[in-house]
DSSP file (Angstrom, degrees, kcal/mol; ACC not computed):
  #  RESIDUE AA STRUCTURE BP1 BP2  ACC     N-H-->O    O-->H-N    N-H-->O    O-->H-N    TCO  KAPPA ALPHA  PHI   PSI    X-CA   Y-CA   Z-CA
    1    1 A X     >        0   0    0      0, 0.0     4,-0.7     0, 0.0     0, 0.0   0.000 360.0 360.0 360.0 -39.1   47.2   84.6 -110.8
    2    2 A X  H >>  +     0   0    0      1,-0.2     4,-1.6     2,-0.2     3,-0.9   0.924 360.0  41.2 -52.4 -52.2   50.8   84.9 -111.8
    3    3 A X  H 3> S+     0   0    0      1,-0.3     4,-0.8     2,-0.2    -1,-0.2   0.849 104.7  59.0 -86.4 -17.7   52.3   83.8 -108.7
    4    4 A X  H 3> S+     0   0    0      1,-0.2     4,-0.8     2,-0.2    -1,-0.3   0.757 107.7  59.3 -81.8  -7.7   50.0   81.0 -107.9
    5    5 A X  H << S+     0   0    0     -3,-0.9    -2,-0.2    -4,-0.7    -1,-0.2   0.784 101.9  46.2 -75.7 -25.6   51.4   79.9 -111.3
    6    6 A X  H  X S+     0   0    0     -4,-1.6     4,-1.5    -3,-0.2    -1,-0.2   0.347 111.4  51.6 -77.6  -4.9   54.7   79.8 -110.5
    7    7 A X  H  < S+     0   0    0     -4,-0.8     4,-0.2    -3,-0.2    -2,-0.2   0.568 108.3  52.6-101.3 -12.2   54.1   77.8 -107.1
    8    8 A X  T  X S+     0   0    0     -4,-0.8     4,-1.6     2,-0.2     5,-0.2   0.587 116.8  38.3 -92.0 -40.9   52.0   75.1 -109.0
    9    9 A X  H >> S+     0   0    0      1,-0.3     4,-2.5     2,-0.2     3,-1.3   0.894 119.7  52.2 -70.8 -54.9   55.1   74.4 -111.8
   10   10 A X  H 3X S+     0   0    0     -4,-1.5     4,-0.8     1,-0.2    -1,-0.3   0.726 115.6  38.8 -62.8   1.7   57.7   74.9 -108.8
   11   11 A X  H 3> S+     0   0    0     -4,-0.2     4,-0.7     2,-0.2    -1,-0.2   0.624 113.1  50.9-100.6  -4.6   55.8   72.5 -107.1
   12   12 A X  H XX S+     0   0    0     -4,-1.6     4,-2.5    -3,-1.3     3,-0.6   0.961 116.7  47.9 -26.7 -92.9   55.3   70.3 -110.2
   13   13 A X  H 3X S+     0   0    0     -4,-2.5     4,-2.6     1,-0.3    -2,-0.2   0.662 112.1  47.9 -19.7 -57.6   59.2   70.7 -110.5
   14   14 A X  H 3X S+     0   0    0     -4,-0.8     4,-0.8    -5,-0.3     5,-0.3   0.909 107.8  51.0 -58.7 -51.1   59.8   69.9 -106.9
   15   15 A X  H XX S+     0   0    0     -4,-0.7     3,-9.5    -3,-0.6     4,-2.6   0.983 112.0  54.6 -59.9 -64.0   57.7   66.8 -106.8
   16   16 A X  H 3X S+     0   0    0     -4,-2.5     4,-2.3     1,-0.2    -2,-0.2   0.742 105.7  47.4  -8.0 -72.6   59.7   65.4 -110.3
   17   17 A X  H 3X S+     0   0    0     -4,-2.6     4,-1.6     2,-0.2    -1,-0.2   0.523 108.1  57.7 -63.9  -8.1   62.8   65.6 -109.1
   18   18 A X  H << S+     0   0    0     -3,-9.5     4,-0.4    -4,-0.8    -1,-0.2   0.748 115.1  40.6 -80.5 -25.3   61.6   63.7 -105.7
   19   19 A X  H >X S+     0   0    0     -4,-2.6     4,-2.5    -5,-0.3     3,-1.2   0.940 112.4  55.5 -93.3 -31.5   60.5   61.0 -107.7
   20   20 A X  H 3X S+     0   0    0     -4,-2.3     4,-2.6     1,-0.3    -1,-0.2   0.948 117.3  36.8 -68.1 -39.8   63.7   61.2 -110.2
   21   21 A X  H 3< S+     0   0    0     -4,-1.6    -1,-0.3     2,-0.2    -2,-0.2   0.099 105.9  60.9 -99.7  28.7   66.0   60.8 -107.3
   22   22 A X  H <> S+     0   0    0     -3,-1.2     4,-3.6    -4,-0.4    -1,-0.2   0.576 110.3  51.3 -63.7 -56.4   63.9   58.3 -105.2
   23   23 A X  H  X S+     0   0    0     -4,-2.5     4,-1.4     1,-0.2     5,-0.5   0.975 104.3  55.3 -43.5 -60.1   64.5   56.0 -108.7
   24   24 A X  H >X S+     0   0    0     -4,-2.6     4,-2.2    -5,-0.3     3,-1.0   0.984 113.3  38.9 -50.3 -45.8   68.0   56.5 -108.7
   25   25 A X  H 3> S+     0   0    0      1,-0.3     4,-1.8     2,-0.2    -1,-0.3   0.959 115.3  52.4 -73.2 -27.9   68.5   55.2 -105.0
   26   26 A X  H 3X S+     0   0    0     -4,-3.6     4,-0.7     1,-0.2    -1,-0.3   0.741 104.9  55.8 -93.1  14.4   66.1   52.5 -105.4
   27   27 A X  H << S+     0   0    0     -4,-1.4    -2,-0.2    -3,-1.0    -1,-0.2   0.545 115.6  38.7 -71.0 -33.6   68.0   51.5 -108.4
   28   28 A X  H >X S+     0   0    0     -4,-2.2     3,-3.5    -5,-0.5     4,-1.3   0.957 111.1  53.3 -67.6 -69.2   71.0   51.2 -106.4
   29   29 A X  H 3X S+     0   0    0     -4,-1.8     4,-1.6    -5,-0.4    -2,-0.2   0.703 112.4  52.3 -49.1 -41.9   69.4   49.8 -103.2
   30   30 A X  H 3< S+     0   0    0     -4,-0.7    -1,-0.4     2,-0.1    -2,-0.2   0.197 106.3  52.0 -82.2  21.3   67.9   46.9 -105.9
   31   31 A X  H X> S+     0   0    0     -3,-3.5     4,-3.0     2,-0.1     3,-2.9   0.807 110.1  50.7-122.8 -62.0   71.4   46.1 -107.3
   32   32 A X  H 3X S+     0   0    0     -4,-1.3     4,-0.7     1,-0.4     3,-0.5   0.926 112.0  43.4 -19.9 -90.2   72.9   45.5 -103.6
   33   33 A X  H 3X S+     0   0    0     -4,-1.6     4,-1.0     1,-0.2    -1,-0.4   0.521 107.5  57.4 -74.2  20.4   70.6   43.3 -102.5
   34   34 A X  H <> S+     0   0    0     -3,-2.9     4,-0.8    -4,-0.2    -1,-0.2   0.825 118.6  36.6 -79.0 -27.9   70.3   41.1 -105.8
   35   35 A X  H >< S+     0   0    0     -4,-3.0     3,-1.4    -3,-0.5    -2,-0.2   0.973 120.2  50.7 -68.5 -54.1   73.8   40.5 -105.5
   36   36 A X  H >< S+     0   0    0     -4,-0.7     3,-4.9     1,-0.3    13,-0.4   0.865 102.0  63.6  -1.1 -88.5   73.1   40.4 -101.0
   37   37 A X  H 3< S+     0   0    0     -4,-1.0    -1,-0.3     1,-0.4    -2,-0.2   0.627  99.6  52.8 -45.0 -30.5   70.3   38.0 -101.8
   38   38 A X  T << S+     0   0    0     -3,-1.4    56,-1.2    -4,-0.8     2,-0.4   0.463 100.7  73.8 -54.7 -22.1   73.4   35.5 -103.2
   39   39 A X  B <  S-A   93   0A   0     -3,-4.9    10,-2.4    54,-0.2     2,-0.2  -0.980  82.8-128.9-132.4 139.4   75.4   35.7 -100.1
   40   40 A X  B     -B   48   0B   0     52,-1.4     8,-0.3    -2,-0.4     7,-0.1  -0.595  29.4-117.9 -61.3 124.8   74.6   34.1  -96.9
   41   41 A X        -     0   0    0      6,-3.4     3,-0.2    -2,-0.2     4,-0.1  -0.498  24.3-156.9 -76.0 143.6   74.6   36.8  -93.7
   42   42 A X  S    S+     0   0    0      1,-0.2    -1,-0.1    17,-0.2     6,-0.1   0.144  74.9  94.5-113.1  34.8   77.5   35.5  -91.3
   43   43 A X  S    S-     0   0    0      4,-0.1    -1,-0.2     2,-0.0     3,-0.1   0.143 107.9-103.5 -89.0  11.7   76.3   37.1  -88.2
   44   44 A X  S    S+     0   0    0      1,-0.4     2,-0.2    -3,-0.2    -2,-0.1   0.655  84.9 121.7  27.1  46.3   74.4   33.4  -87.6
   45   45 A X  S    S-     0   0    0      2,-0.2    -1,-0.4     1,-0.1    -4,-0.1  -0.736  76.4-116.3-111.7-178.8   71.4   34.2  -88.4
   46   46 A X  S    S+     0   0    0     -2,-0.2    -1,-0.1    -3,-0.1    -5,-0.1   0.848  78.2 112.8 -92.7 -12.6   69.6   32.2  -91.5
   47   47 A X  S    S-     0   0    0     -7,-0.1    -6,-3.4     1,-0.1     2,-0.3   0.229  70.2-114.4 -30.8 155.6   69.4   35.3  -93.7
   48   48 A X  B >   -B   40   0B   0     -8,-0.3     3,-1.5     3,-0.1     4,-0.4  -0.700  37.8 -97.8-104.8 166.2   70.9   36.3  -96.5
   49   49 A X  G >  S+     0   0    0    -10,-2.4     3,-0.9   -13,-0.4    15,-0.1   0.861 123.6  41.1 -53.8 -65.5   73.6   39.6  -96.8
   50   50 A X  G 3  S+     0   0    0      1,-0.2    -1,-0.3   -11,-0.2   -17,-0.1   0.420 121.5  34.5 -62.7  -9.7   70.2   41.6  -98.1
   51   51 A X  G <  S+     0   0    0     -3,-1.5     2,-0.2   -15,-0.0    -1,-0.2   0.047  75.2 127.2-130.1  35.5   67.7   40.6  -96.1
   52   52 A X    <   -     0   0    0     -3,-0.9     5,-0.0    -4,-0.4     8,-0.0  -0.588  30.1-177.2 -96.1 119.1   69.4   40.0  -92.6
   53   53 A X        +     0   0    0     -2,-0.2     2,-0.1     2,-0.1    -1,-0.1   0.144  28.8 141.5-133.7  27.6   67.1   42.1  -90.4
   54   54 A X    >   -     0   0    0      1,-0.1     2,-0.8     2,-0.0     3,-0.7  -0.262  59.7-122.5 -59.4 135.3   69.3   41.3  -87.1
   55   55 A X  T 3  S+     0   0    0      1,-0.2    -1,-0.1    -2,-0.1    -2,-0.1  -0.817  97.3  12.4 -81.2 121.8   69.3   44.7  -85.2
   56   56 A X  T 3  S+     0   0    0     -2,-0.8    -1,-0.2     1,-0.1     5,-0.0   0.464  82.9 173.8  95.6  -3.3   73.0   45.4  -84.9
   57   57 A X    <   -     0   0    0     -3,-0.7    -1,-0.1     1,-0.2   -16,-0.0   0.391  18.9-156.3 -43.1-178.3   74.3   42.9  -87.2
   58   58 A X  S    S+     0   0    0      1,-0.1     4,-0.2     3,-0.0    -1,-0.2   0.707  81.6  33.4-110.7 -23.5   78.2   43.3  -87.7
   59   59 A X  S    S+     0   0    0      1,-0.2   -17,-0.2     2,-0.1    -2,-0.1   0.355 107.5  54.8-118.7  18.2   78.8   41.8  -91.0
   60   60 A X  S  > S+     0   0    0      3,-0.1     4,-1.5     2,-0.1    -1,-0.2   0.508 108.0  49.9-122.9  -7.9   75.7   42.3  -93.6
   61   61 A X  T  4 S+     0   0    0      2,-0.2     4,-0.5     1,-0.2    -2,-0.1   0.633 115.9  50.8-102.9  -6.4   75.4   46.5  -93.4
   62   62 A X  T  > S+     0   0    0     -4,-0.2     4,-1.4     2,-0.1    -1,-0.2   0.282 114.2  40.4 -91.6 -13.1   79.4   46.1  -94.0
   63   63 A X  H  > S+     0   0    0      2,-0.1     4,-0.8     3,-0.1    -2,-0.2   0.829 104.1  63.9-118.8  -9.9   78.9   43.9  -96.9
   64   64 A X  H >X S+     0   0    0     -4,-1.5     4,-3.2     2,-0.2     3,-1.3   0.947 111.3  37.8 -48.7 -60.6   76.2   45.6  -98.3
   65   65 A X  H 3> S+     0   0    0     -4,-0.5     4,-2.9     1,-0.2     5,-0.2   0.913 106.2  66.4 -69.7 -27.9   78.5   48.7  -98.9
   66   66 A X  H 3X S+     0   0    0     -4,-1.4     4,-1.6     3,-0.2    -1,-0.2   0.781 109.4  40.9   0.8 -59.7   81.2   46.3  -99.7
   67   67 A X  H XX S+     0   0    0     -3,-1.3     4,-2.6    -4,-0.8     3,-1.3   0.989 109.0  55.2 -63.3 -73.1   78.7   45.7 -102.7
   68   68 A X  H 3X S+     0   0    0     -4,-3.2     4,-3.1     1,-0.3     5,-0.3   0.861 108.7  47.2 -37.1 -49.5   77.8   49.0 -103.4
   69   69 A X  H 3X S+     0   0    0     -4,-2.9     4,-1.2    -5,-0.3    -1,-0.3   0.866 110.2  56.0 -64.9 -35.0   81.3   50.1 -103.8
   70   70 A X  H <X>S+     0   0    0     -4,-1.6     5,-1.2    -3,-1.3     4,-1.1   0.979 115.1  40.6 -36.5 -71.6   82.0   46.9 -106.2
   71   71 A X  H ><5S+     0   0    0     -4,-2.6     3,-3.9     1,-0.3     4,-0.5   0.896 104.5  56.8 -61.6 -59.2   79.4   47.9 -108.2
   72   72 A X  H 3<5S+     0   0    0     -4,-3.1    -1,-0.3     1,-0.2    -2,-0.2   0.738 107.0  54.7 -36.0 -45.6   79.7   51.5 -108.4
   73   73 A X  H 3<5S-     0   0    0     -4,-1.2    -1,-0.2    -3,-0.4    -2,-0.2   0.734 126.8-101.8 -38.1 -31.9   83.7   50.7 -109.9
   74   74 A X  T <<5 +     0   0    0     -3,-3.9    -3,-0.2    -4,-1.1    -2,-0.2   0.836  67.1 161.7  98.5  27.1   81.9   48.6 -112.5
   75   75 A X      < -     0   0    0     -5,-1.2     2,-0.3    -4,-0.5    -1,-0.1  -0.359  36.2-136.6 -57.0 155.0   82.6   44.8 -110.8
   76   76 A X     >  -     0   0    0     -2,-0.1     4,-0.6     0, 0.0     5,-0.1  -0.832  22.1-103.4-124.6 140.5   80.0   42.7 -112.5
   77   77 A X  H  > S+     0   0    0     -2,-0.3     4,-2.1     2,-0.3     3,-0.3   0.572 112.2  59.8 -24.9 -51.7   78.3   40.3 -110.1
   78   78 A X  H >> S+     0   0    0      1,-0.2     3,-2.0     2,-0.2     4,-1.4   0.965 113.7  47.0 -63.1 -83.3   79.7   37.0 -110.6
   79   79 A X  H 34 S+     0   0    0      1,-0.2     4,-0.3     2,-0.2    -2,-0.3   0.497 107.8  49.8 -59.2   3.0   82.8   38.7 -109.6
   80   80 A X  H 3X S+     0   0    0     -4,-0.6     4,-1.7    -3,-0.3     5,-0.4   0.832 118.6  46.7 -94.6 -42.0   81.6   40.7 -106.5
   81   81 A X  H <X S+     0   0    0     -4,-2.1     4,-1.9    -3,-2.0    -2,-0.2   0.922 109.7  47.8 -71.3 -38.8   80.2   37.2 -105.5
   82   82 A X  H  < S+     0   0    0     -4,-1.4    -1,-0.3     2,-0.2    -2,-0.2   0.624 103.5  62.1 -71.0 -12.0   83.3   35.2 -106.3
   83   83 A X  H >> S+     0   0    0     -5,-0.5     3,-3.3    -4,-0.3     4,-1.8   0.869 109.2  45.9 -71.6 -85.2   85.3   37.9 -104.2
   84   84 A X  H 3X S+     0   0    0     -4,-1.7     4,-2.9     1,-0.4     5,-0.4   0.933 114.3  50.0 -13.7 -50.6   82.8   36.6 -100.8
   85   85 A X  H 3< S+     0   0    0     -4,-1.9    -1,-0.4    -5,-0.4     7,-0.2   0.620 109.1  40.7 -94.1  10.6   83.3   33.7 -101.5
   86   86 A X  H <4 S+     0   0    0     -3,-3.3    -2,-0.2    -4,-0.1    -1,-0.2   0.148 121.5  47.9 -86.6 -25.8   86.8   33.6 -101.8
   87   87 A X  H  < S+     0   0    0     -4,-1.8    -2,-0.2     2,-0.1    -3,-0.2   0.826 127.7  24.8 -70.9 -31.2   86.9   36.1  -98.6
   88   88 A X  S  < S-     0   0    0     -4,-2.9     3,-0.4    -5,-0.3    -3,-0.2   0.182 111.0-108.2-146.1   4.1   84.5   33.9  -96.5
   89   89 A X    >>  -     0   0    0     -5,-0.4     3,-3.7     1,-0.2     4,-0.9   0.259  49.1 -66.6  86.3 155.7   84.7   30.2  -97.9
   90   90 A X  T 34 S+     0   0    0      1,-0.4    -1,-0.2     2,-0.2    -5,-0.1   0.498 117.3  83.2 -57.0  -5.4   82.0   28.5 -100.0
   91   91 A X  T 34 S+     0   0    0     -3,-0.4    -1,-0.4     1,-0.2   -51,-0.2   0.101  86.0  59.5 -88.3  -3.6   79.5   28.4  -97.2
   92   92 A X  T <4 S+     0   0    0     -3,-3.7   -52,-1.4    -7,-0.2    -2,-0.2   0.607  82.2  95.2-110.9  -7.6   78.3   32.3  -98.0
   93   93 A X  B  <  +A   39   0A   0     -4,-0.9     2,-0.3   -54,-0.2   -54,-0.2  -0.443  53.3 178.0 -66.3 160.1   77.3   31.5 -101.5
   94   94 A X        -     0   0    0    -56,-1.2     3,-0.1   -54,-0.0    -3,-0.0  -0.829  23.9-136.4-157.2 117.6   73.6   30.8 -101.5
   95   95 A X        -     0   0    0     -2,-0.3     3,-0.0     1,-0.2   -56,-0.0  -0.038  26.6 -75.9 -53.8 172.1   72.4   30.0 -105.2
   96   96 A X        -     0   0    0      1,-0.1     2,-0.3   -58,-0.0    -1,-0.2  -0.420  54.4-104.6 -72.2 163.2   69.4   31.0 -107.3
   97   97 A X        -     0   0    0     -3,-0.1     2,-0.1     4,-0.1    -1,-0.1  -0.548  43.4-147.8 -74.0 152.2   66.5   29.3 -106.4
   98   98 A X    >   -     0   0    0     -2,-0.3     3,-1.1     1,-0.1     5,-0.3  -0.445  41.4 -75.2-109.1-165.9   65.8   26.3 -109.4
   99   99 A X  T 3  S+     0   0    0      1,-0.3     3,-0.4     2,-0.2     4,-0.2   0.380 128.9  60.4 -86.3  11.5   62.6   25.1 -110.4
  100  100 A X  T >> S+     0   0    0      2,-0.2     3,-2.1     3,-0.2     4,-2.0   0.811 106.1  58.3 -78.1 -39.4   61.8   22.9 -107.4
  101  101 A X  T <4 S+     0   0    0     -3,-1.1    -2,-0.2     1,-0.3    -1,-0.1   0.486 117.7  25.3 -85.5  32.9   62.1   26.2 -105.6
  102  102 A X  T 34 S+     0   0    0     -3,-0.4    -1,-0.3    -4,-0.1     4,-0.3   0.228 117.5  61.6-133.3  14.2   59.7   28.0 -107.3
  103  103 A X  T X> S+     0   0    0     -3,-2.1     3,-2.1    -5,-0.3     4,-1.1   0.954 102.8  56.7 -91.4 -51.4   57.4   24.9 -108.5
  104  104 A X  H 3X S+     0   0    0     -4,-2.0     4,-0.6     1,-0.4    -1,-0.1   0.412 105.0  42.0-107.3  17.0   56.7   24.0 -104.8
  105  105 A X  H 3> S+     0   0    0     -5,-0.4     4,-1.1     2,-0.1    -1,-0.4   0.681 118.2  52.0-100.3 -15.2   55.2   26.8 -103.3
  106  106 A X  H <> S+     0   0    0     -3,-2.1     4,-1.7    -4,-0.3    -2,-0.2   0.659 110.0  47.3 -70.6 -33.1   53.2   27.1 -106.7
  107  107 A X  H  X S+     0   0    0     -4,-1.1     4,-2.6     2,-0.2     5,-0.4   0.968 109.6  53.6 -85.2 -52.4   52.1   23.6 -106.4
  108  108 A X  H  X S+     0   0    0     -4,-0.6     4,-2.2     1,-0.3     5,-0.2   0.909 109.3  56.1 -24.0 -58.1   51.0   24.3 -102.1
  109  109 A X  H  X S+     0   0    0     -4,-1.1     4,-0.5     1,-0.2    -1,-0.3   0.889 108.9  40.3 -64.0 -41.6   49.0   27.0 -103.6
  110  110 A X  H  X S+     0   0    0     -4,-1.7     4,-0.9    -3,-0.2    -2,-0.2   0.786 117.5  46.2 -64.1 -36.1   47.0   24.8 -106.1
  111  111 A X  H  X S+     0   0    0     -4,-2.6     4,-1.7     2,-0.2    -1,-0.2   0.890 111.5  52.0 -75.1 -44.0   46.5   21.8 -103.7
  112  112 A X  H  < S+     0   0    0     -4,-2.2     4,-0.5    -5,-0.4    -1,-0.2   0.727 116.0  41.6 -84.8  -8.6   45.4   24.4 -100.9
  113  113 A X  H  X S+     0   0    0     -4,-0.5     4,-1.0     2,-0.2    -1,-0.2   0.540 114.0  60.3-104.6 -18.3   42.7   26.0 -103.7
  114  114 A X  H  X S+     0   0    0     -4,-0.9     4,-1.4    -5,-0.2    -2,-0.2   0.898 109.0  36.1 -39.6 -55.6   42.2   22.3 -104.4
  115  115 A X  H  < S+     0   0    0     -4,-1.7     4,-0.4     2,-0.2    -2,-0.2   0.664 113.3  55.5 -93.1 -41.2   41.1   21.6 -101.1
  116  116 A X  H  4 S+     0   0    0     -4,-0.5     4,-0.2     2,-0.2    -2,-0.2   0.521 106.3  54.7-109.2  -9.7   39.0   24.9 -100.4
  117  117 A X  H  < S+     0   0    0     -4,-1.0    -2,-0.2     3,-0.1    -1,-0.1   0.798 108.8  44.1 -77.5 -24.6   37.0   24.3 -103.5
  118  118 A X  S  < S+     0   0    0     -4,-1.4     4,-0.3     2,-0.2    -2,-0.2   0.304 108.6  60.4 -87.3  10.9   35.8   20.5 -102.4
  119  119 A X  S  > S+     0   0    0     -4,-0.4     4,-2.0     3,-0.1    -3,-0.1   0.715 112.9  42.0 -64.9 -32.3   35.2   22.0  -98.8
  120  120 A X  H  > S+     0   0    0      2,-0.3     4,-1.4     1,-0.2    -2,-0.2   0.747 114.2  46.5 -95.9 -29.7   32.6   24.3 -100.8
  121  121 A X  H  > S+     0   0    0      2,-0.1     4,-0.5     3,-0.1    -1,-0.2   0.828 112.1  48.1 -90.2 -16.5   31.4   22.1 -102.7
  122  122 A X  H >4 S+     0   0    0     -4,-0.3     3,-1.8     2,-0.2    -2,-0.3   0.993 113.2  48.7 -69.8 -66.1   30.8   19.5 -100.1
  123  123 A X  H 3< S+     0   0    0     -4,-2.0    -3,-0.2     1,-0.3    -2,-0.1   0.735 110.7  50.6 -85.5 -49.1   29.2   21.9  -97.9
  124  124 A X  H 3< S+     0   0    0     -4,-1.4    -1,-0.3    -5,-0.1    -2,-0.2   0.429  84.0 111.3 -18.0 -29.7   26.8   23.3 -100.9
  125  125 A X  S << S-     0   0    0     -3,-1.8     2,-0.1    -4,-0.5    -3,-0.0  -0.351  81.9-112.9 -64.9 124.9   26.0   19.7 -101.4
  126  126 A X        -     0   0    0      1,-0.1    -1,-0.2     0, 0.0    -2,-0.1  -0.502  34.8-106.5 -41.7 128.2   22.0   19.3 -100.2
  127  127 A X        -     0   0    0     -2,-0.1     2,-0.2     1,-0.1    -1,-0.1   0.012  31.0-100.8 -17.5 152.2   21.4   17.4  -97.1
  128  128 A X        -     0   0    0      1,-0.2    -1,-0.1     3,-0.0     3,-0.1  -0.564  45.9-128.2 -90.0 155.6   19.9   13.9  -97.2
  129  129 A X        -     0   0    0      1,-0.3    -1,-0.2    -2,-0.2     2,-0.2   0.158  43.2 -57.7-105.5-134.0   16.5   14.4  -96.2
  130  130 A X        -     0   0    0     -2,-0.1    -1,-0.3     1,-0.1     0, 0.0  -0.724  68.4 -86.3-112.7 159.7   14.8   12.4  -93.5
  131  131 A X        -     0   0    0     -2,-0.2     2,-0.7     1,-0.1    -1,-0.1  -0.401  47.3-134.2 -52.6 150.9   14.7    8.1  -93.7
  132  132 A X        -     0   0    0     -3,-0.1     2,-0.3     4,-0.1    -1,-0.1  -0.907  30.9-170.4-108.1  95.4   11.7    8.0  -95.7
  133  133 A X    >>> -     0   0    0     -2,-0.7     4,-2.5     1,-0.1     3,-0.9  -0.601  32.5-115.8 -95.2 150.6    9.4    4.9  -93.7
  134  134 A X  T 345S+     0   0    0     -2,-0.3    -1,-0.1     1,-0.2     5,-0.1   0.695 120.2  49.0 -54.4 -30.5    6.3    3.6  -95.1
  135  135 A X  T 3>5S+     0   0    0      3,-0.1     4,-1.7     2,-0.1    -1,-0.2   0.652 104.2  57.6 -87.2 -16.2    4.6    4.8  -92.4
  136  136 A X  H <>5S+     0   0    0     -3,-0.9     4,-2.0     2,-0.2    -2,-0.2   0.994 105.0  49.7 -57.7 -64.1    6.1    8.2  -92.7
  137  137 A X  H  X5S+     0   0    0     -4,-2.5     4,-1.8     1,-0.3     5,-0.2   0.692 109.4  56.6 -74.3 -18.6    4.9    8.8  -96.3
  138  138 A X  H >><S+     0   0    0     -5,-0.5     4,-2.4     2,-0.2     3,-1.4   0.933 104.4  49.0 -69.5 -66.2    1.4    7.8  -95.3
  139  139 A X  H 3X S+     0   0    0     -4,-1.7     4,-1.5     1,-0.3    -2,-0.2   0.816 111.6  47.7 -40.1 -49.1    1.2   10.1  -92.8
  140  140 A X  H 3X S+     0   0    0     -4,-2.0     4,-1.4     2,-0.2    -1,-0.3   0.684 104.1  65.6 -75.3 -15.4    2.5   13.0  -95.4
  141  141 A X  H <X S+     0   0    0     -4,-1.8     4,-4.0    -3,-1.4    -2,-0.2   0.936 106.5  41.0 -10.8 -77.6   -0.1   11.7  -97.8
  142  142 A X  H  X S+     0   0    0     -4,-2.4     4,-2.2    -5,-0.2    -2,-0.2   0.794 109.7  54.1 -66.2 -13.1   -2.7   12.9  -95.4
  143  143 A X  H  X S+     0   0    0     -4,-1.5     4,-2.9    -5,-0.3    -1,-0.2   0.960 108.7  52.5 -66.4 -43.2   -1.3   16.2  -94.3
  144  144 A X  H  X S+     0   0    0     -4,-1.4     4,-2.7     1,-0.2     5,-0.4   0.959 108.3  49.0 -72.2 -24.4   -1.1   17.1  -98.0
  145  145 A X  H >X S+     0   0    0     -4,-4.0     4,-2.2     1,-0.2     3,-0.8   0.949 114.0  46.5 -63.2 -48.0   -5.1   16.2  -98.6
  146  146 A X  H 3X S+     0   0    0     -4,-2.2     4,-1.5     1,-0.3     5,-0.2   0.893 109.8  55.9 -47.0 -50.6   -6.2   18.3  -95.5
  147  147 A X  H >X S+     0   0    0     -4,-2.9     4,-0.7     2,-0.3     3,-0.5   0.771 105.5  55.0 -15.6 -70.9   -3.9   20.8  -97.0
  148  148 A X  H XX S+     0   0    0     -4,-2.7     3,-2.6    -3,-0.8     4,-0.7   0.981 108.6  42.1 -33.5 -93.2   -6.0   20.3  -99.8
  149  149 A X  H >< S+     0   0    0     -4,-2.2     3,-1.2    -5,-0.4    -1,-0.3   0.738  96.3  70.3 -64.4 -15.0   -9.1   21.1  -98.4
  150  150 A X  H << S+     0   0    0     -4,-1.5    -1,-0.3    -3,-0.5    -2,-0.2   0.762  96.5  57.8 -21.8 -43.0   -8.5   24.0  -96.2
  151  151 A X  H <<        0   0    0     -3,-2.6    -1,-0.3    -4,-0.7    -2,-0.2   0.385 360.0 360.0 -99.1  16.0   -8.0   26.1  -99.1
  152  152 A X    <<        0   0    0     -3,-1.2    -1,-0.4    -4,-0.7    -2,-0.2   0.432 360.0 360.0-103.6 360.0  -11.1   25.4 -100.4
């Protein structure tokens, strides 16, 4: 009983410390690419330093650590970014996005839920039934008396 008690805390223990140092790195790993996500990748692709997903690239897995190493010294952002862009010309800044670029993918989504709620309500709609002719409604007149008397 003793020892399965000590393999449940050391494994308790074990798991902790996976998750404490998993945080640390992805604490890191998020600091990179918000500053990354600010600089344009110059390998030509249209990606940005953090999310350049080029197999081989040359320049974004070198400016990532670039970054890392900034930050880890204690560089603040604005300057890590104004260093790039003083290395690499004004063409690798990439701003945040501003409110068109978060209004119009918000606005797509409304229009397209717009749009797939009158398809459903159109399609729910009842049918028109059949032209109703003067001869028609005679004819259903008498189905319904035989009706009528059958069940009697």
């Amino acid at each position: 009983m003793f020892n399965k008690w000590n393999s449940s805390v050391a494994l308790a223990l074990a798991l902790t410390l996976c998750v404490v140092a998993q945080a640390q790195m992805a604490g890191k790993k998020l600091d990179v690419r918000r500053v990354g996500a600010r600089l344009a990748c110059q390998c030509g692709c249209p990606d940005t330093v953090a999310s350049c997903s080029m197999m081989g690239c040359p320049f974004s897995p070198a400016a990532r650590e670039k970054i890392a190493q900034m930050q880890s010294a204690g560089t603040k952002d604005p300057d890590i970014i104004a260093d790039f862009v003083k290395a690499y010309g004004q063409g690798i800044y990439r701003g945040a996005p501003n409110t068109f670029g978060w209004l119009v993918p918000c606005l797509i989504l409304a229009l397209g839920a717009a749009g797939v709620i009158a398809f459903v309500r159109h399609a729910r709609r009842p049918k028109p039934s059949l032209v109703m002719d003067p001869r028609l409604s005679q004819y259903n007149e008498q189905i319904e008396k035989e009706l009528q008397n059958l069940d009697r």
